[in-house]
KOLSEDREN-780231 format. One record per residue: y, x negated, z of N, C-alpha, C in turn; residue in one letter. Coordinates in steps of 0.1 Angstrom, whole numbers, plus 5000, padded with zeros to 4 digits. Example, Ala and Ser with C-alpha at 12.3 -4.5 7.8 and 13.67 -1.06 7.14 Angstrom:
<recs>
494348685078495548775078496748685078A;497848725071498948635071500048715079S;
</recs>
This chain:
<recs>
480650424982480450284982481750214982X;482750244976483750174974484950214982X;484750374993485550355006485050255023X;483550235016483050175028483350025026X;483649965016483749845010485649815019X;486549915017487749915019487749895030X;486850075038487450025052486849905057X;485849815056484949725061485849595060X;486549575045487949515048489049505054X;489249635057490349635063490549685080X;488949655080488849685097488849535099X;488149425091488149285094490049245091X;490349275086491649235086492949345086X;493049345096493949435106495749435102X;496449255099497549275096497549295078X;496749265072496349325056496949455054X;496049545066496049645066497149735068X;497649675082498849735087500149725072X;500049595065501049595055501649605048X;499749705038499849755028500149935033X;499849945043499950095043501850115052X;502450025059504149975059504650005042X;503949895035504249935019504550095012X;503450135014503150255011503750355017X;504350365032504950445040506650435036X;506850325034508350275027509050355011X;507350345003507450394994507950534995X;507150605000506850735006508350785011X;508550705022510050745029511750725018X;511350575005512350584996512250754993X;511450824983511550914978511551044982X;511551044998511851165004513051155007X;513951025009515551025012516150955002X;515951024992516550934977517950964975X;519151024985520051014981520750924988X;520350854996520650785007520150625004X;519950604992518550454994519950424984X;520950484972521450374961520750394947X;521150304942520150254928519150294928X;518750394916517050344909516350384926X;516650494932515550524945513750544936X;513950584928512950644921511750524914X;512650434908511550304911511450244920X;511950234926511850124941510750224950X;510550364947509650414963508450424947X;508250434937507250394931506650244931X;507850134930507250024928506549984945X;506950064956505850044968505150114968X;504850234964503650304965502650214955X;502850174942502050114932501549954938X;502349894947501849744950501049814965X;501049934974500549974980499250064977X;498750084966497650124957497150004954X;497649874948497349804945496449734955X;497449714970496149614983495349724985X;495149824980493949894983493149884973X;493149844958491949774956491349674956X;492449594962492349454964490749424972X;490149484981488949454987488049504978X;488249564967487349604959486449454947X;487749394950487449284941487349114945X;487749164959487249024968486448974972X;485948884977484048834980484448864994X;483748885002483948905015482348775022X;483048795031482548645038481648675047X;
</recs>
């Protein structure tokens, strides 16, 4: 129920989609090249994976139109 709710959001909204999962890929790519990112690589590729978790529940809690 609640992956068909996601993708149904995020097939209607396309650049949502593309931005959260950009987010999430950024995260992803901080912490595979963390010696190369500076400062704190280690919260910064958590704090995009967690706000990229986050627009993924975001259609969970939205009214859809």
């Amino acid at each position: 129920m609640f992956v068909k709710k996601i993708n149904k959001y995020f097939s209607r909204h396309p650049i949502f989609n593309g931005f959260i999962h950009l987010l999430v890929g950024v995260g992803i790519g901080i912490l595979a090249t963390y010696p190369y990112i500076g400062e704190h690589p280690l919260r910064w590729g958590i704090g995009f994976i967690v706000i990229g978790l986050l627009g993924h529940v975001y259609p969970l809690i939205a009214r859809g139109k």
